[in-house]
C-alpha positions as CSV (number, residue, x, y, z in Angstrom):
1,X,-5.3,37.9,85.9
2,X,-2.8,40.5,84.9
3,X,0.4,40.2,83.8
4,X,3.5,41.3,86.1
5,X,5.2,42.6,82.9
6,X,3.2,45.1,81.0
7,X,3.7,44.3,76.7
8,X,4.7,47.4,74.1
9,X,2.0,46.3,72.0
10,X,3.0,49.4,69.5
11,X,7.0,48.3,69.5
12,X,6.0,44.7,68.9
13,X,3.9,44.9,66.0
14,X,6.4,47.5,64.3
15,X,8.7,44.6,64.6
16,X,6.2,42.7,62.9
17,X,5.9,45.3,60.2
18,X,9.4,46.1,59.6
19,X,10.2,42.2,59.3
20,X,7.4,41.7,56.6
21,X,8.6,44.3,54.7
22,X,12.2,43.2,54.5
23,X,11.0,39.4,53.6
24,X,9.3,41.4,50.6
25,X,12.3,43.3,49.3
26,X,14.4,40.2,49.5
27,X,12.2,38.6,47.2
28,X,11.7,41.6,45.0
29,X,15.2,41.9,45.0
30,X,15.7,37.8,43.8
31,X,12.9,38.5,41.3
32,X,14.8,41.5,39.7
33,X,18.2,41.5,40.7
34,X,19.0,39.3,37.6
35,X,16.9,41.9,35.4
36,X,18.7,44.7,36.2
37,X,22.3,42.8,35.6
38,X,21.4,42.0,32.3
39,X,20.3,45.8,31.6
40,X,23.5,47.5,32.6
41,X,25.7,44.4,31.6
42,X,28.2,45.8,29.0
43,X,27.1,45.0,25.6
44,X,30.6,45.2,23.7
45,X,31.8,41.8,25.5
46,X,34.5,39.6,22.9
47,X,32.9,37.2,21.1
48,X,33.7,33.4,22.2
49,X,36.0,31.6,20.0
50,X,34.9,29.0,18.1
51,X,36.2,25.6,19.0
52,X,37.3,23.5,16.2
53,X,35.7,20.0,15.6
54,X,38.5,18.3,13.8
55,X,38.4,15.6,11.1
56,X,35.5,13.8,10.6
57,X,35.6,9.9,11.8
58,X,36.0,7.5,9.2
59,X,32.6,6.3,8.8
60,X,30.9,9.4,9.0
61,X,33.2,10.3,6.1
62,X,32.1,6.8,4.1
63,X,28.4,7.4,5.0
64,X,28.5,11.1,3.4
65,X,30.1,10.0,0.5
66,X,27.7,7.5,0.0
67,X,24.9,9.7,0.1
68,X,26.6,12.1,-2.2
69,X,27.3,9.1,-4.8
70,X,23.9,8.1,-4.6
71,X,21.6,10.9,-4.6
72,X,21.7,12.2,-8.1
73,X,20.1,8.0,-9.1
74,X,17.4,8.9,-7.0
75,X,13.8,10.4,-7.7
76,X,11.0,12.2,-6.4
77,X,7.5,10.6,-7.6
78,X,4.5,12.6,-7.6
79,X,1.6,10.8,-8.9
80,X,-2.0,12.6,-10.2
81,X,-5.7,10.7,-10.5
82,X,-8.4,11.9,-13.1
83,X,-11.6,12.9,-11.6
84,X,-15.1,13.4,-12.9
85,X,-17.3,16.6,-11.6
86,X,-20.0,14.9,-10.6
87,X,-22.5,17.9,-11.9
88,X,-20.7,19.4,-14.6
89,X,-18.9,16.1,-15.8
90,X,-15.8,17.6,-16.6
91,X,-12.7,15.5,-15.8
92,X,-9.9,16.7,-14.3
93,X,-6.7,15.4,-12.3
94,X,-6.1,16.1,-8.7
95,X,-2.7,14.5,-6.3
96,X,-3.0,11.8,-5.6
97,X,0.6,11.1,-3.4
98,X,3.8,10.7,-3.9
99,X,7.0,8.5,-3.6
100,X,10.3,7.4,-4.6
101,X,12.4,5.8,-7.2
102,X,15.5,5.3,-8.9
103,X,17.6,5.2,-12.0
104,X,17.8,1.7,-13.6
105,X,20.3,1.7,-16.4
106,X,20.8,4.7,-18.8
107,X,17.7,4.4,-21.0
108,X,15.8,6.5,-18.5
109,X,14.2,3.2,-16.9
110,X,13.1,4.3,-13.3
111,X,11.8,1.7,-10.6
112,X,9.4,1.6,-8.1
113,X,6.9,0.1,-6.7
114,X,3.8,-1.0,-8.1
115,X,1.8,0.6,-5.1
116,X,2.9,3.8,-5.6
117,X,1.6,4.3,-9.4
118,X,-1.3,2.4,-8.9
119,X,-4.5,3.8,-9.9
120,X,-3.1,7.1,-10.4
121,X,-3.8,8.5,-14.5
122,X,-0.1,10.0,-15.0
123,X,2.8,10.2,-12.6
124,X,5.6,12.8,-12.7
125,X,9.6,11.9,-11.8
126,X,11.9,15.0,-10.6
127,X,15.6,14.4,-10.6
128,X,17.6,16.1,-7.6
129,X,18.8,18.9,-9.9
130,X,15.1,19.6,-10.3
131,X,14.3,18.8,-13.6
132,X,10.6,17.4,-14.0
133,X,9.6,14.6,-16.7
134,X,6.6,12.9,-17.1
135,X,6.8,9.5,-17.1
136,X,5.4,6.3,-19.0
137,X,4.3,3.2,-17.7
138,X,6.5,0.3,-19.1
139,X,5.6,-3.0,-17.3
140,X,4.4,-3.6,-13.4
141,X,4.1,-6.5,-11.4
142,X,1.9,-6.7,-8.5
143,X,2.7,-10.0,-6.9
144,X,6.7,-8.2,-6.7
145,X,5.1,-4.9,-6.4
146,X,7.2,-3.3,-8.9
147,X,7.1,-1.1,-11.1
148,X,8.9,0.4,-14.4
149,X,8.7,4.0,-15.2
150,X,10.7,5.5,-18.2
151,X,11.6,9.5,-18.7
152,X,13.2,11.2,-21.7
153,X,16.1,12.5,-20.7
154,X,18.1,14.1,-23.0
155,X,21.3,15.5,-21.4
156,X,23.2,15.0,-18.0
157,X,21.5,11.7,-17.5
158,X,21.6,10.6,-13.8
159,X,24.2,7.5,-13.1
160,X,22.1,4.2,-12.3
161,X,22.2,2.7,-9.1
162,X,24.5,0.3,-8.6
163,X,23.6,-3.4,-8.3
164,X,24.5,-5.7,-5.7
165,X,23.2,-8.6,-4.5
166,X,20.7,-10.0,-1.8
167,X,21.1,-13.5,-1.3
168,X,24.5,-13.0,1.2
169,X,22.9,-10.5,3.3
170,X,23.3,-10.8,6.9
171,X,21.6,-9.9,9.7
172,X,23.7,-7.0,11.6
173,X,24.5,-5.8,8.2
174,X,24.8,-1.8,7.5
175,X,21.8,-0.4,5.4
176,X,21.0,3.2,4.2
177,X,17.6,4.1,2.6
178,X,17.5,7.1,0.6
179,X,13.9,8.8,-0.7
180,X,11.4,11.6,0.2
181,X,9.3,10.8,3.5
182,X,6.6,13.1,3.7
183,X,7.4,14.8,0.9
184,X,10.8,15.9,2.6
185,X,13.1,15.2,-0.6
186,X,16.2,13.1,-0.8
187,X,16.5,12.2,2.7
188,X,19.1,10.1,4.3
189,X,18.2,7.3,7.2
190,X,20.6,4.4,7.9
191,X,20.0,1.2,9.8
192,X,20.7,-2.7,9.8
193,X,19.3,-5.1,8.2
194,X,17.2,-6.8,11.1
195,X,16.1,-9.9,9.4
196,X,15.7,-11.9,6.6
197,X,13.5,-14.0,4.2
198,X,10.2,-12.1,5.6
199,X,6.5,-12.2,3.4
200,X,4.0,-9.5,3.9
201,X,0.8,-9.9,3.1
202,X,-1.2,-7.6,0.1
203,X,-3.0,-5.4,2.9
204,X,0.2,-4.8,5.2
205,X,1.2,-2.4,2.8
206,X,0.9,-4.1,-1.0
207,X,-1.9,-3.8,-3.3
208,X,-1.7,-7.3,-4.7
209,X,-3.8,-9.8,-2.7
210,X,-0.9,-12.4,-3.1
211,X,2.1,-11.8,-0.6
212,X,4.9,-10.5,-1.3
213,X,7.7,-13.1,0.0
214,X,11.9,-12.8,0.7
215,X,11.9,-9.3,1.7
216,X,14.2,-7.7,3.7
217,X,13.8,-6.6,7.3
218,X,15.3,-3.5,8.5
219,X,15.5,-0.7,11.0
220,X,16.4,2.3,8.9
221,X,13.5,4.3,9.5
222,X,11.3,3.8,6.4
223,X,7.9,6.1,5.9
224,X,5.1,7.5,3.7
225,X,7.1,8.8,0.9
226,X,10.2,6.2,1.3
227,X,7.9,3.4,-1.1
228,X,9.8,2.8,-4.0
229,X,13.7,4.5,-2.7
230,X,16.7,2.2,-2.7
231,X,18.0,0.3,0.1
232,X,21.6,0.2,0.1
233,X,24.3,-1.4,1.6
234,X,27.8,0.0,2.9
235,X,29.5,0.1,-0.5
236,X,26.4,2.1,-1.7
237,X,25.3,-1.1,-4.2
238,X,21.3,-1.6,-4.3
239,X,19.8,-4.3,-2.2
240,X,16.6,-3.8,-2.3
241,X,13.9,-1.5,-2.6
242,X,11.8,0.1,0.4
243,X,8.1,-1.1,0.2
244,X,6.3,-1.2,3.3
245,X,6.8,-0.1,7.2
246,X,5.0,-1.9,10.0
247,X,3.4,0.5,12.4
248,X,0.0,0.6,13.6
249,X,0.6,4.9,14.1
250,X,1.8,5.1,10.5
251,X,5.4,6.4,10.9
252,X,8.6,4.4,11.4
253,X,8.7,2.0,14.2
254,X,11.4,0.6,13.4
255,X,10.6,-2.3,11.3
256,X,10.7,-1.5,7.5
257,X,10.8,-4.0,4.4
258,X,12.5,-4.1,0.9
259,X,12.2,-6.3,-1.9
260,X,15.4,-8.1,-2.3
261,X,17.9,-6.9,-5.2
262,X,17.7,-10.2,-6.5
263,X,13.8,-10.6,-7.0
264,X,14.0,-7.1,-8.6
265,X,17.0,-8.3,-10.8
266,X,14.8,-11.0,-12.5
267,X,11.4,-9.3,-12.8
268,X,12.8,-6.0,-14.0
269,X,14.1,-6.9,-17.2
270,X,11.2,-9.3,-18.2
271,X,9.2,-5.8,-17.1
272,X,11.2,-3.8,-19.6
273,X,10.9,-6.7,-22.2
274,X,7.4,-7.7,-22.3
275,X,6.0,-5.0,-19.7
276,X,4.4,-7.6,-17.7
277,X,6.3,-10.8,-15.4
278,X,5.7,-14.0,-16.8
279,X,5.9,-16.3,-13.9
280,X,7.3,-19.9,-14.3
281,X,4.7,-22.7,-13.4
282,X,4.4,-26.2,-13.0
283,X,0.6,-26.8,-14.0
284,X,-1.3,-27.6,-11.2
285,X,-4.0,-26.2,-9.2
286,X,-3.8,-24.9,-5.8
287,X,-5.3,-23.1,-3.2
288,X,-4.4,-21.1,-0.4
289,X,-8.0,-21.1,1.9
290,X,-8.8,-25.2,1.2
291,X,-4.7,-25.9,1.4
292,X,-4.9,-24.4,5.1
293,X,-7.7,-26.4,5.9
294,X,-6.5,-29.9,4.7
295,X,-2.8,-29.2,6.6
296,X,-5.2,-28.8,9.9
297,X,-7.1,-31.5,9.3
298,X,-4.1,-33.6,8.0
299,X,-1.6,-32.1,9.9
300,X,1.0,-32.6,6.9
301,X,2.6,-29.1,6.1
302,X,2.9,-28.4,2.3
303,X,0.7,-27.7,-0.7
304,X,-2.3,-30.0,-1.5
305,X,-2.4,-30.3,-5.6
306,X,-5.7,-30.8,-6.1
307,X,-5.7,-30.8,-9.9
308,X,-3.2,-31.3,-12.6
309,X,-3.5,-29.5,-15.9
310,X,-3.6,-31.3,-19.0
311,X,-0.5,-31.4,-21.0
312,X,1.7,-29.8,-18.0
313,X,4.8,-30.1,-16.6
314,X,3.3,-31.3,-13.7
315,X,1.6,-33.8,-15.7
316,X,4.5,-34.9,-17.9
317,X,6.5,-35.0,-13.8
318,X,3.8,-37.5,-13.3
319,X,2.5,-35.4,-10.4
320,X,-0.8,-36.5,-9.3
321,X,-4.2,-34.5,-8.0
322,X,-7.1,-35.5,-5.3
323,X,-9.2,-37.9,-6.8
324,X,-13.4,-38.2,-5.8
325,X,-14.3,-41.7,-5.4
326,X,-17.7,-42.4,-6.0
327,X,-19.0,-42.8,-2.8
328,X,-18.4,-39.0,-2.6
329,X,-14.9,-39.3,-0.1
330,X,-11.9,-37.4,-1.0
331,X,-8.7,-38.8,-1.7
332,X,-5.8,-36.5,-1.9
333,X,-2.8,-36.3,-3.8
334,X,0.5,-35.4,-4.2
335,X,2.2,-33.0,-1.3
336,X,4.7,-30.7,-2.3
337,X,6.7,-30.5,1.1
338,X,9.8,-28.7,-0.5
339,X,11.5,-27.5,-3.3
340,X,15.2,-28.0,-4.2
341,X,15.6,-28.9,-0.7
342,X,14.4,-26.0,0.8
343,X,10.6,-26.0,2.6
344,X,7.4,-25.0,1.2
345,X,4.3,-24.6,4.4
346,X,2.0,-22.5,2.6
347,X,1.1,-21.7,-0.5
348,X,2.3,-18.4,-0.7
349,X,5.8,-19.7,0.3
350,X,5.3,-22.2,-2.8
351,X,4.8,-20.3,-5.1
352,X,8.0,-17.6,-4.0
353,X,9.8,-20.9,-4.3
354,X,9.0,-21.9,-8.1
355,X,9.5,-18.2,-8.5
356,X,13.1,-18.3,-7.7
357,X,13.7,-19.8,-10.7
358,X,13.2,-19.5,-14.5
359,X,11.0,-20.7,-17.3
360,X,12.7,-23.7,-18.7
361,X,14.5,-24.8,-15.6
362,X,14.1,-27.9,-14.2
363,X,13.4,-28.3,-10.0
364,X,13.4,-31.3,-7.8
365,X,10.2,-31.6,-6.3
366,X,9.6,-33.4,-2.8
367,X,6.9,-34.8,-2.3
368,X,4.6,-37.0,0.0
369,X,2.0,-39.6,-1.8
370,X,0.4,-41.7,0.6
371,X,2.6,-42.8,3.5
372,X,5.6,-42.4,0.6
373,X,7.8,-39.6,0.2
374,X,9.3,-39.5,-2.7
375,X,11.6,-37.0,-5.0
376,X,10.1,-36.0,-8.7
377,X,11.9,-33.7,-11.3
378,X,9.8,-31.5,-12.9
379,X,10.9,-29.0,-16.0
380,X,9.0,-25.2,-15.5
381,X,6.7,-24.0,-18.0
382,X,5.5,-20.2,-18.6
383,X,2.7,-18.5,-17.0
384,X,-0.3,-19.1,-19.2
């Protein structure tokens, strides 16, 4: 049926036209408009002034002077490996990785630790003005992982850290590590210590199979490259030394540990010394896999002595090992359950415990024999 009211098909569609064209210049015009504004802006415009930041705050201040106190006792480790060609035969050294250290006293004594010079065939020690030396192995101890490096420095020695102590840390404490993570030299990170009295076994980051006990927990970011730096606390005094990081990616997660200041206190100078730790001992013969098994099957935390060495100081304690009846059974001896009052679980923790102390020294021993417990003082002996 037709319409009544005849359409202007040709006016309506111009509409259309002239409608779509004006939607497309508005957008043209959004697209470019700022374009053109920035091409026929004036280009001699002021320059904006420069707001000034003030005075530092007071513990920005303390933490940069720190820093600046403490950089020139810290070192840059790069460690080399001898190879063998394996068709020409001809040896020759290649990187092996680097790491940190620092200056121990002023006989050109640098520390750090044992993981970071192990196996490598020479190790070089750059001071922050860039000087290079090559360095000489004096001493290490793996069960501390520690090490003692010594350069020959002949003029503008750099200062030794200072030394503080480890055994009145708190947790909440400030901490700053300083070292060369990644490579990146003399780098500054600052945390708290997180916790204390922490052991880490040989493969979390050690190369000695025997853990490494009493170390410092912290959050400063620690990472490749930090092994060996100091850890110091807010009057810039050492209190430990970065070893390991806990982090299944590698990098900092935010849990880091140090050796206490105090464990590297008494090894270092025995290091220096003797070049090797001679620990303090009482005699007796332990260990760590059957020990685990007899506290699950006994249920009696401690260590199981299961001999006594002739002529000890266990011996002359009148400490006592399992005995084998002769029926074949078992009868076990002495438990050490703690020392000087304080508790030993595991091996590992036992023998941190005797380590605490020094050849010659005499302990109190408790122990369980039996249904007794009972409290024997026992004088150390050296490390055979």
């Amino acid at each position: 049926m037709n319409s009544p009211y005849p359409r202007d098909t040709s006016r309506f569609q111009s509409r259309v036209l002239w409608i779509t064209l004006a939607g497309i210049l508005l957008i043209l015009l959004n697209h470019f408009l700022p374009r053109l504004e920035a091409w026929f802006a004036p280009t001699d415009s002021a320059p904006r002034t420069v707001t000034a930041r003030g005075d530092l705050a007071a513990d920005e201040k303390a933490t940069i002077e720190l820093f600046e106190k403490a950089k020139d006792s810290v070192v840059f480790i790069t460690t080399r490996s001898q190879v063998r060609d394996f068709w020409t035969r001809n040896v020759f050294t290649v990187p092996r990785g680097t790491g940190s250290g620092f200056i121990w006293d002023d006989a050109g004594h640098v520390i750090t630790n044992y993981h970071v010079i192990e196996g490598a065939s020479e190790a070089i020690v750059r001071l922050s003005d860039g000087r290079d030396y090559q360095a000489a192995l004096v001493g290490a101890s793996p069960a501390h992982d520690i090490a003692v490096l010594r350069i020959g420095v002949g003029f503008k020695r750099p200062p030794p850290v200072p030394l503080g102590t480890s055994n009145d840390l708190r947790v909440g404490q400030k901490v700053f590590a300083i070292g060369n993570p990644f490579g990146l030299d003399w780098t500054l990170t600052s945390g708290i210590v997180s916790a204390l009295d922490r052991s880490l076994g040989g493969s979390d980051g050690t190369s000695s199979s025997r853990s490494v006990e009493h170390l410092i927990q912290t959050d400063a970011a620690i990472n490749p490259g930090n092994s060996g730096g100091p850890l110091l606390d807010s009057a810039g005094r050492l209190i430990g030394i970065n070893t390991a990081i806990y982090s299944p990616s590698g990098a900092s997660a935010g849990i880091g540990f140090a050796v206490p200041v105090d464990t590297v206190a008494r090894v270092v100078p025995q290091l220096i010394a003797k070049g090797k730790y001679i620990r303090p001992v009482l005699g007796i013969q332990i260990d760590e896999g059957l020990n685990e098994r007899l506290i699950r099957s006994l249920g009696t935390k401690g260590v199981y002595i299961l001999k006594v060495s002739s002529g000890s100081a266990a011996e002359t304690a009148g400490l006592k090992g399992a005995q084998l009846t002769r029926d074949g059974r078992v009868i076990p001896g002495d438990i050490i359950t703690a020392i000087n009052g304080k508790p030993v679980e595991s091996v590992g923790r036992y023998l941190s415990r005797i380590d605490d102390f020094k050849v010659g020294e005499t302990v109190t021993l408790t122990i369980k024999r039996g249904e007794q417990q009972m409290e024997i003082q026992a004088t150390l002996q050296p490390e055979s």
